[in-house]
MIZALUM-523450 format. One line per 3 residues: number of its first residue (from 1); for each residue z, x, y of N, C-alpha, C, O, CB. Coordinates in steps of 0.05 Angstrom, whole numbers, plus 5000, padded with zeros to 4 digits. Each point is the difference from the previous one (the first is absolute). Last residue first. Glycine has a CB too. Layout:
N
NUM	Z X Y Z X Y Z X Y Z X Y Z X Y | ... $
This chain:
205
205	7749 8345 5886 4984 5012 5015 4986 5026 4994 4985 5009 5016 5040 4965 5009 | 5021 4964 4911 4981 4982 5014 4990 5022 5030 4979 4993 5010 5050 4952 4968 | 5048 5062 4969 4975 5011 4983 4976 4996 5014 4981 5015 4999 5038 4976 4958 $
202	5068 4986 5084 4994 5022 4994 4965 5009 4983 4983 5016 5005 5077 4979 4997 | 4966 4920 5007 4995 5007 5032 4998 5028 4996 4980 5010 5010 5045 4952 5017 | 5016 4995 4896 4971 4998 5014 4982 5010 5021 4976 5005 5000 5040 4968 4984 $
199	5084 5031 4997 4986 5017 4981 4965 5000 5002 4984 5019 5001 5062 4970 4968 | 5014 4946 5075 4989 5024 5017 4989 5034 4989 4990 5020 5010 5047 4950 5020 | 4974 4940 4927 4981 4992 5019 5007 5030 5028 4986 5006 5019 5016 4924 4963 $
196	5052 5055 4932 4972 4998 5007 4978 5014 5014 4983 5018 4997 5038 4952 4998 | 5087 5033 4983 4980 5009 5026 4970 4999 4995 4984 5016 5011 5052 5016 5004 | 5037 4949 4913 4990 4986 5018 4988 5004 5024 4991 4981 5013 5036 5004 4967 $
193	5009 5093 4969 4976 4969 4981 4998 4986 5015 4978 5005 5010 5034 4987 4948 | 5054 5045 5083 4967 5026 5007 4984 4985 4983 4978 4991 5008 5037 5067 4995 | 5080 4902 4977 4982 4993 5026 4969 5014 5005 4980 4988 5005 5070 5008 5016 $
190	5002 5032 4904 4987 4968 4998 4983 4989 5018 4978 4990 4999 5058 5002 4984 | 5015 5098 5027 4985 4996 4983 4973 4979 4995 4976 5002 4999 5066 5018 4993 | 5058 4983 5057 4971 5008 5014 4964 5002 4983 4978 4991 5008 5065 5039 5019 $
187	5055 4947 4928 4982 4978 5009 4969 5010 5025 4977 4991 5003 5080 4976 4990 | 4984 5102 4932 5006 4980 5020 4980 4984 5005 4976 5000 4996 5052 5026 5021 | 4968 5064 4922 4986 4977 5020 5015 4989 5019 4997 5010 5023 4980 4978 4944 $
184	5033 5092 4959 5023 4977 5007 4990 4979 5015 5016 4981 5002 5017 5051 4999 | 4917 5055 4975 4991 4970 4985 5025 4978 5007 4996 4976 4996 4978 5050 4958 | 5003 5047 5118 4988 4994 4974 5009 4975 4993 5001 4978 5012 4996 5067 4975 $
181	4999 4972 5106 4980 5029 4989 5006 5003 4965 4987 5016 4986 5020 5017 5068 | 5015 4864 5012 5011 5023 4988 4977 5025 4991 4978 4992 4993 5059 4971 4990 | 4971 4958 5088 4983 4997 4984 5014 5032 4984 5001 5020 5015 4952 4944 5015 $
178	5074 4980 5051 5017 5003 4977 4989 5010 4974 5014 4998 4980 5008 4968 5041 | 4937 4995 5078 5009 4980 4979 5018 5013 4974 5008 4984 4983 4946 4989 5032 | 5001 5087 5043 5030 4984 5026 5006 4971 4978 5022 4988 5000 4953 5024 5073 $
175	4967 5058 4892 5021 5014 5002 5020 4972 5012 5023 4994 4995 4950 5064 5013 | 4941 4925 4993 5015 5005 4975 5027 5014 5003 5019 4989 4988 4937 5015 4991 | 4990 4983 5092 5008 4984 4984 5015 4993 4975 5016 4983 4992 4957 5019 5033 $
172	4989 5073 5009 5017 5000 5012 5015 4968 5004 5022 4997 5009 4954 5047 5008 | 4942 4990 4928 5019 5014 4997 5032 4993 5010 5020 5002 4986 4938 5025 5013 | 4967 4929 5040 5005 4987 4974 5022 5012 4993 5021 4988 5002 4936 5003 4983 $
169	5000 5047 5091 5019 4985 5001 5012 4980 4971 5022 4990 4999 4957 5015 5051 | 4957 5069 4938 5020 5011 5015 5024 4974 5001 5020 5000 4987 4943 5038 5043 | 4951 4934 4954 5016 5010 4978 5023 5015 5003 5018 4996 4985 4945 5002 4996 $
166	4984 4986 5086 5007 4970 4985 5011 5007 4986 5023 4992 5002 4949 4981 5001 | 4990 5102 5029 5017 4992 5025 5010 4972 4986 5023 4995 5008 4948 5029 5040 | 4962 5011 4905 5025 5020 5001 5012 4987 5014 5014 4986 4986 4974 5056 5010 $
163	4937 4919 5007 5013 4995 4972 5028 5009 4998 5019 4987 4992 4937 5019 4988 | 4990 5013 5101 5010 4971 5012 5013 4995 4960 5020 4986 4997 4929 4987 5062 | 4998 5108 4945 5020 5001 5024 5011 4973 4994 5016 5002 4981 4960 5030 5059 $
160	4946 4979 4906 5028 5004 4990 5018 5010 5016 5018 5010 4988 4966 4995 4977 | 4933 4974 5062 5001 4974 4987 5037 5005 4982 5017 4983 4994 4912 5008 4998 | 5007 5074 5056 5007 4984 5021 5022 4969 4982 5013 4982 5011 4928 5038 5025 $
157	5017 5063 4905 5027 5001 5019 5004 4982 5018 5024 4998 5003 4976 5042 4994 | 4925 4950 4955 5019 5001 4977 5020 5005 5011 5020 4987 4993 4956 5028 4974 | 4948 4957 5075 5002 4996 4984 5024 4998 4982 5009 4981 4987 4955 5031 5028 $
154	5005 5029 5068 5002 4972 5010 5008 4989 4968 5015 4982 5003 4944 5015 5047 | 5047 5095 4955 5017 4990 5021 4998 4967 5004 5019 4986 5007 4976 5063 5016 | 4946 4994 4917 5032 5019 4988 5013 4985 5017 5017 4987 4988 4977 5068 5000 $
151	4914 4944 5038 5010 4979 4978 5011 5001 4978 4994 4991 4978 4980 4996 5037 | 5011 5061 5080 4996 4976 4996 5013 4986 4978 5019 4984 5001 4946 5029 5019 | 5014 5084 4961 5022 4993 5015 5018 4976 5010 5024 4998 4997 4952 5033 5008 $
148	4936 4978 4950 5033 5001 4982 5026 5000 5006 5021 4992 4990 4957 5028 4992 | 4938 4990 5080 4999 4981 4978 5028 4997 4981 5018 4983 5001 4929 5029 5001 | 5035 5065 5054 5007 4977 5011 5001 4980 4979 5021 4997 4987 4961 5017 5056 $
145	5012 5087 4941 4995 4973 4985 5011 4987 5019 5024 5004 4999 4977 5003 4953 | 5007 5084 5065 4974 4986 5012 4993 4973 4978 4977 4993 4996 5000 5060 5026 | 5100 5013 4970 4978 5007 4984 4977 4978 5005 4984 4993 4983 5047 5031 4983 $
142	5046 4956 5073 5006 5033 5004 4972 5012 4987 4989 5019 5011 5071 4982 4982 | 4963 4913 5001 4983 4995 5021 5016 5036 5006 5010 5006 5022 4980 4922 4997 | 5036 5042 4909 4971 4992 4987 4995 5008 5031 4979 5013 4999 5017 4942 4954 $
139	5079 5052 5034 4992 5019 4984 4973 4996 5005 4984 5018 4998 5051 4986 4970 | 5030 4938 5065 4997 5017 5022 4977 5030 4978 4992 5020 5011 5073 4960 5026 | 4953 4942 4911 4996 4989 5029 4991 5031 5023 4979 5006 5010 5066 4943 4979 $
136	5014 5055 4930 4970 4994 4984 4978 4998 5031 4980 5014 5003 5044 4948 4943 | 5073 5030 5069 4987 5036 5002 4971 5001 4986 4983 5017 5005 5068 5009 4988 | 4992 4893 5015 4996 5011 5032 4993 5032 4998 4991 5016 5016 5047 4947 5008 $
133	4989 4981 4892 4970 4996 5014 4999 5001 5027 4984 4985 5012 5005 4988 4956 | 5078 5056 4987 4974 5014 4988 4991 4993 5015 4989 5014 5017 5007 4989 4943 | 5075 4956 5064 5003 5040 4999 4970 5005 4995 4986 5014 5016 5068 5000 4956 $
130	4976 4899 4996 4979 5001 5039 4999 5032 5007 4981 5011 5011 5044 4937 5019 | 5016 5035 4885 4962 4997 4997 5000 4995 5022 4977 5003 5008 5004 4980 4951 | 5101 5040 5025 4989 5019 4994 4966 4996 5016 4984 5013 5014 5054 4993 4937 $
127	5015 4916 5065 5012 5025 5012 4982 5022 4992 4985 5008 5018 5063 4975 4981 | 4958 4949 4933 4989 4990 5027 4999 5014 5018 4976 4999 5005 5034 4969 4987 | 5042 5053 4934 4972 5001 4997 4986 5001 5026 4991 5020 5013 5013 4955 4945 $
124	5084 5002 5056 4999 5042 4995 4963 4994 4989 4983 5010 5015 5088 5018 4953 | 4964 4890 5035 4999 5005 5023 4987 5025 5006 4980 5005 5014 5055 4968 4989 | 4992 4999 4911 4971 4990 5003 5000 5002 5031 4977 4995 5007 5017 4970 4949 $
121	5083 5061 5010 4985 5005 4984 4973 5006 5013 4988 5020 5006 5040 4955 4963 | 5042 4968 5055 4996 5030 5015 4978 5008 4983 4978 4995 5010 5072 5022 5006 | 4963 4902 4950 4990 5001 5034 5008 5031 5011 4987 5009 5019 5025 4932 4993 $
118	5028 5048 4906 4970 4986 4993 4986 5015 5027 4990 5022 5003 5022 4920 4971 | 5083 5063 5023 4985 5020 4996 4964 5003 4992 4983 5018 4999 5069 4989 4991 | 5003 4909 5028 4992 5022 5030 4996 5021 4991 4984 5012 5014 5043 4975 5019 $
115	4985 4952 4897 4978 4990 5025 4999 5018 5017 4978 5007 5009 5030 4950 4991 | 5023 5065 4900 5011 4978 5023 4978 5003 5022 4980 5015 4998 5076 4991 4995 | 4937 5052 4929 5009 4984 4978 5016 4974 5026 5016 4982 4992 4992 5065 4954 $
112	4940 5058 5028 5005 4966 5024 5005 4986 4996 4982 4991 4985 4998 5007 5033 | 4992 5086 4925 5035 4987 5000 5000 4982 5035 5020 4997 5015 5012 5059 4949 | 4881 4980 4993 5017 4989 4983 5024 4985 5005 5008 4978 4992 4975 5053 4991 $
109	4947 5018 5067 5011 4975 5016 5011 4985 4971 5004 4976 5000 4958 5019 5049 | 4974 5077 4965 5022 5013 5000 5019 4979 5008 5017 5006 5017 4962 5039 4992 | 4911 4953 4947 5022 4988 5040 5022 5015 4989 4993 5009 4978 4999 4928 5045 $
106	4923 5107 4921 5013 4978 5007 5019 4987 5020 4999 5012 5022 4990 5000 4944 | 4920 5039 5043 5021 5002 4997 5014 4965 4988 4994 4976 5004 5002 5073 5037 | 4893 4964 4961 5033 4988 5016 5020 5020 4982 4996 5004 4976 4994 4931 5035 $
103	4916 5101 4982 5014 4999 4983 5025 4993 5021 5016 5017 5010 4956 5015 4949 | 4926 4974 5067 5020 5017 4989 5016 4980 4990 4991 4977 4999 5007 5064 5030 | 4894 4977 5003 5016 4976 4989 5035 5018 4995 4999 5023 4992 4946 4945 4975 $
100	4981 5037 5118 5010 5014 4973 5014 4992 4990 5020 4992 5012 4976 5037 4997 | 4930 4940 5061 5022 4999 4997 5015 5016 4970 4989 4994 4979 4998 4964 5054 | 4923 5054 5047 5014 4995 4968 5032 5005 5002 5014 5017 5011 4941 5004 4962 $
97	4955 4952 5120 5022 5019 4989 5010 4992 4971 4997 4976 4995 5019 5031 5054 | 4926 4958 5020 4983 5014 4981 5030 5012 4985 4997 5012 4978 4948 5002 5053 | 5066 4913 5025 4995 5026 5017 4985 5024 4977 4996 5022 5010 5052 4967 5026 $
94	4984 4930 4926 4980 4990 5031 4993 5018 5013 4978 4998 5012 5041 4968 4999 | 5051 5048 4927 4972 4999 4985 4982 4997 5018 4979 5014 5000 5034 4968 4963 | 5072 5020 5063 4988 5023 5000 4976 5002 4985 4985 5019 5000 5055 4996 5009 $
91	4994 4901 5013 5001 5014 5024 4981 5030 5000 4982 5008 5014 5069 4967 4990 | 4993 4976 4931 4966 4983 5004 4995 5016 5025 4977 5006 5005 5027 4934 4977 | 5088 5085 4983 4974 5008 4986 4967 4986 5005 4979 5007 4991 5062 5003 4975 $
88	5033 4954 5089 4994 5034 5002 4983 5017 4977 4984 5018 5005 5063 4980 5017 | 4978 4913 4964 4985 4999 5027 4994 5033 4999 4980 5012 4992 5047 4943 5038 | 5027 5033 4902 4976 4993 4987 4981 4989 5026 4976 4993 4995 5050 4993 4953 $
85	5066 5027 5071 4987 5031 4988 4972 4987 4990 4983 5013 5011 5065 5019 4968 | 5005 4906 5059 4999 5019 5021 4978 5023 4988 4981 5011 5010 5073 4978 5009 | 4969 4945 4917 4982 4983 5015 4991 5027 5027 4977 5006 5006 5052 4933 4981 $
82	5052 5070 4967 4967 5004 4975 4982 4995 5018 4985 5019 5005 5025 4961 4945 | 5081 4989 5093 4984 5046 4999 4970 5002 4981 4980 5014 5003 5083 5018 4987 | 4974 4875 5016 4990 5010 5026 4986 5027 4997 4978 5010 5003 5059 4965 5018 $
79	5016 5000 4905 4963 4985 5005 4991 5005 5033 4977 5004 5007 5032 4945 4953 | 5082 5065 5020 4987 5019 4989 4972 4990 4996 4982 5017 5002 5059 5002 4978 | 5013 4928 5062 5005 5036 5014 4977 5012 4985 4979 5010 5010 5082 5001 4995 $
76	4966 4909 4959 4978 4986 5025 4989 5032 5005 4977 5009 4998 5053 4938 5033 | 5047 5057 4910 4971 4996 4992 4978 5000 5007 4979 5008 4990 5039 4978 4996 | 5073 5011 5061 4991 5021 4987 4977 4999 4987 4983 5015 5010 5056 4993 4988 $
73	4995 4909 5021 4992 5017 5030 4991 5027 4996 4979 5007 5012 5057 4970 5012 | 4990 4973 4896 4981 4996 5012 4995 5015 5031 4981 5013 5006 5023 4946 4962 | 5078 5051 4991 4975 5004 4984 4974 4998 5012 4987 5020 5006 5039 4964 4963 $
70	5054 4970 5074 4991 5034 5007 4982 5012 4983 4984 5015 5011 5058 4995 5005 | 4977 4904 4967 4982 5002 5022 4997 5030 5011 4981 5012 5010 5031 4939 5003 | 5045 5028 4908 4964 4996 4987 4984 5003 5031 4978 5010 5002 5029 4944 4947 $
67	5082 5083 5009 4992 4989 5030 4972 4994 4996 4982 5017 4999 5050 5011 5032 | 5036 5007 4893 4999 4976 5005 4981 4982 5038 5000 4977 5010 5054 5037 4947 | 5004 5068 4963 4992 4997 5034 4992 4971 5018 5010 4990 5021 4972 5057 4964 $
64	5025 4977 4917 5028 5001 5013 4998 5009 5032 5018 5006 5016 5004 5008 4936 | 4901 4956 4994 5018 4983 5000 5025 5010 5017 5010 4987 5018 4971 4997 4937 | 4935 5052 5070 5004 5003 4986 5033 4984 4991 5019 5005 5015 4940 5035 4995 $
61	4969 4981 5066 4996 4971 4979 5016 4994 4981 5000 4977 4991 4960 5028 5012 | 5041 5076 5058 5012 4982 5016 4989 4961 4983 5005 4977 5007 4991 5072 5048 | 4970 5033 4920 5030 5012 5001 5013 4969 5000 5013 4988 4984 4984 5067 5049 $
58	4904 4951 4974 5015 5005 4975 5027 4997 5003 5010 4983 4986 4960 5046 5001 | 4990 4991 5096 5000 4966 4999 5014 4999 4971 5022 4990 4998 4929 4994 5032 | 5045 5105 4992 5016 4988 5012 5013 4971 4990 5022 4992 4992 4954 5037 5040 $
55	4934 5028 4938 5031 4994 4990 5022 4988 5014 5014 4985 4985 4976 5050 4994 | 4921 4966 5070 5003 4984 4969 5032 5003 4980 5015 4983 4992 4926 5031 5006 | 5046 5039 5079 5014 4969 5013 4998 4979 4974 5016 4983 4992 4964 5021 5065 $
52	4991 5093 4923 5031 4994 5010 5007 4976 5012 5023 4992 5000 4979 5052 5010 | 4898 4968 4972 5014 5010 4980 5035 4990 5007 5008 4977 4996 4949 5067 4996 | 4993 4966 5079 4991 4975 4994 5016 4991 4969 5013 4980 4996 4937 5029 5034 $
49	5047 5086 5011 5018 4977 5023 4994 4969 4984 5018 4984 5004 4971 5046 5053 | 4956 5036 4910 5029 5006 4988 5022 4987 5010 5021 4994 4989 4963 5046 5004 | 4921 4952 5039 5010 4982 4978 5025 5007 4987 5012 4984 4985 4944 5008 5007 $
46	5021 5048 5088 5002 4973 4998 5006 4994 4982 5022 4989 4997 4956 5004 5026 | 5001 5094 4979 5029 4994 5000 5008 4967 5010 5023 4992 5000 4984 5064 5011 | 4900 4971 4963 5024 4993 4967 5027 5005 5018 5020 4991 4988 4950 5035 4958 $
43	4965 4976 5123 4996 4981 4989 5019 4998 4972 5014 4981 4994 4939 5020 5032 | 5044 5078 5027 5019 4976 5010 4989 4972 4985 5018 4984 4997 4993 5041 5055 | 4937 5055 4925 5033 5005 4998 5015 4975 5008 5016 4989 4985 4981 5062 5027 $
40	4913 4949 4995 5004 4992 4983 5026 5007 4987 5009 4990 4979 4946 5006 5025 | 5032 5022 5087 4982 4966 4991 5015 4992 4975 5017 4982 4997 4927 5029 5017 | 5054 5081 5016 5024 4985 5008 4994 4979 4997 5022 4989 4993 4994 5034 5035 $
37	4898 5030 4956 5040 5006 4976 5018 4982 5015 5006 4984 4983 4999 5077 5004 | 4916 4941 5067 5002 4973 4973 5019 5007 4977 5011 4986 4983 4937 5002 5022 | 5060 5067 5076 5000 4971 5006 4999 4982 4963 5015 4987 4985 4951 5026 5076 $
34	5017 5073 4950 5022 4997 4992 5015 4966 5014 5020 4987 4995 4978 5076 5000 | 4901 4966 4996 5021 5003 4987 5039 4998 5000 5015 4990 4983 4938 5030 5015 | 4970 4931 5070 5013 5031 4997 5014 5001 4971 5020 4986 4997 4992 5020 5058 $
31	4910 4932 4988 5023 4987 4983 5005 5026 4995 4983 5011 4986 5007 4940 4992 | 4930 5027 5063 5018 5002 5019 5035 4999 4986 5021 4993 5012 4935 4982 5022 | 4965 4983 4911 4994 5011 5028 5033 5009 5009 5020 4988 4994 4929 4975 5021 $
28	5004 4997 4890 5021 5009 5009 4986 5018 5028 4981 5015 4999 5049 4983 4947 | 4911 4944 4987 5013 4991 5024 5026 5011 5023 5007 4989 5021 4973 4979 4948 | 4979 5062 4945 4973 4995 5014 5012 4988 5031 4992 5005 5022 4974 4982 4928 $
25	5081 5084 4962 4994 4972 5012 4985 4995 5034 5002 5015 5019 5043 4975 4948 | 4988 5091 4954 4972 4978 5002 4992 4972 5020 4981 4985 5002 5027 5030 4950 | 5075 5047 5043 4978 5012 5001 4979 4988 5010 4989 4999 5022 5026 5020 4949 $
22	5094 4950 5015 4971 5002 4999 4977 5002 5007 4989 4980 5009 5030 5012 4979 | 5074 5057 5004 4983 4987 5009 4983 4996 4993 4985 5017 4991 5028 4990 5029 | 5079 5015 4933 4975 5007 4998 4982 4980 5023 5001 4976 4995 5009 5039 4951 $
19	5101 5007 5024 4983 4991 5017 4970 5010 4994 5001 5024 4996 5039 4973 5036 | 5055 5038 4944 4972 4987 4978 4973 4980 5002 4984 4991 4984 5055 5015 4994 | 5053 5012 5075 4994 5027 4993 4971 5004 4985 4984 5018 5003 5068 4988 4993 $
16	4988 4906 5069 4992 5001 4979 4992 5039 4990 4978 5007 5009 5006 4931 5003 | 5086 5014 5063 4971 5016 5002 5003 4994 4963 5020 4997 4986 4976 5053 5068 | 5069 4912 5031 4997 5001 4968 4977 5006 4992 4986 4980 5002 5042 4991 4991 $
13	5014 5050 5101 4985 4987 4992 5001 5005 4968 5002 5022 4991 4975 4976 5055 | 5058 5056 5028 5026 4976 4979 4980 4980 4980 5010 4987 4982 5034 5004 5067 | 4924 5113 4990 5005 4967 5005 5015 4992 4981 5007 5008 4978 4952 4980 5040 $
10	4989 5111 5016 5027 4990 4988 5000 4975 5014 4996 4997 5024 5031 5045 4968 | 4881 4989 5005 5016 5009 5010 5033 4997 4984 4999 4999 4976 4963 4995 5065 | 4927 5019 4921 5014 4985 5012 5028 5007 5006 5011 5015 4984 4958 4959 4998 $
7	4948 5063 4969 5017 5011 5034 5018 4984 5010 5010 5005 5022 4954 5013 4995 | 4995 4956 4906 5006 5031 4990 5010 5011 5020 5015 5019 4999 4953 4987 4970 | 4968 4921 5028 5034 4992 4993 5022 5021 5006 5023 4996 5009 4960 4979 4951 $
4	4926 5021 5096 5001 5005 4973 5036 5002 4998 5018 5011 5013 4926 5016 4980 | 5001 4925 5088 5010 5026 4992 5010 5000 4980 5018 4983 4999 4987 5029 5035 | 4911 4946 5012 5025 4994 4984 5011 5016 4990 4989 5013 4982 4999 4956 5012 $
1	4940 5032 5089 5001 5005 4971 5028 4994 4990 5018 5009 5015 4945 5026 4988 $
């Protein structure tokens, strides 16, 4: 039997308070409450992750900045995360489970205004959400959901180890070409625009 929200333990997990299961549904098996609260908790902290790379790319279009390829690499980011959360919501619909509509925060990413505080930024995201999704992971197969377990680990966390670890070295690229934490730039700057093709490679796994 699925143990009712209301017992659930202390987690880092982003829980919905206003959560309502649904009741009525014909196909939900084996799907623990507080399982399908963490579903639909970590799914809007995707899109709030997806939200912040959208501003980023903004930041980084903007005349007195000027990096149209780091823009874009950021953009790519954030259609990824929509794309991540709107799986995980097909996910929890598939499982009989309701998603709860709430209300994105706004990003806290006003004053970025250079590249490596960009990329920490969005690293510290990246980082949080494998946090979740190894405790989303170990939650579900504590409360006899294998299934979610499965497809928390082959899905959404197996795929953002090898992102972090690229992006990590990007960071550290940046830094070794001169890339400044604000608006004074330098030529490092210019160069991280020109990293294409390994800006690519990043988004790309």
């Amino acid at each position: 039997m699925a143990e009712p929200s209301g017992k659930r333990l202390k987690t880092n997990l982003p829980n919905c308070k206003t959560h309502r299961a649904f009741l009525g549904s014909r196909v939900k098996q084996n799907l623990p409450a507080v399982v399908e609260e963490s579903l639909c908790g970590v799914s809007t902290l995707i899109m709030e992750v997806a939200y912040i790379l959208d501003a980023l790319a903004k930041i980084f279009e903007q005349d007195d900045i000027a990096l149209p390829r780091v823009a874009a690499f950021f953009h790519e980011q954030s259609v990824n995360e929509q794309a991540k959360a709107e799986a995980m919501l097909d996910y929890l619909s598939d499982r009989g489970g309701q998603y709860c509509s709430k209300d994105i925060q706004r990003p806290g990413c006003e004053e970025v205004c250079a590249v490596i505080p960009a990329l920490e930024l969005m690293l510290g995201q990246w980082k949080e959400e494998m946090a979740v999704m190894v405790e989303l992971s170990q939650l579900s197969k504590e409360h006899s959901d294998p299934h979610s377990a499965s497809v928390v680990k082959s899905r959404f966390l197996g795929p953002l180890v090898p992102r972090v670890k690229l992006l990590g070295d990007l960071l550290t690229n940046a830094r070794r070409v001169g890339c400044t934490s604000d608006r004074s730039g330098g030529f490092g700057e210019y160069l991280i625009d020109q990293l294409q093709e390994e800006l690519t490679n990043v988004s790309s796994r």
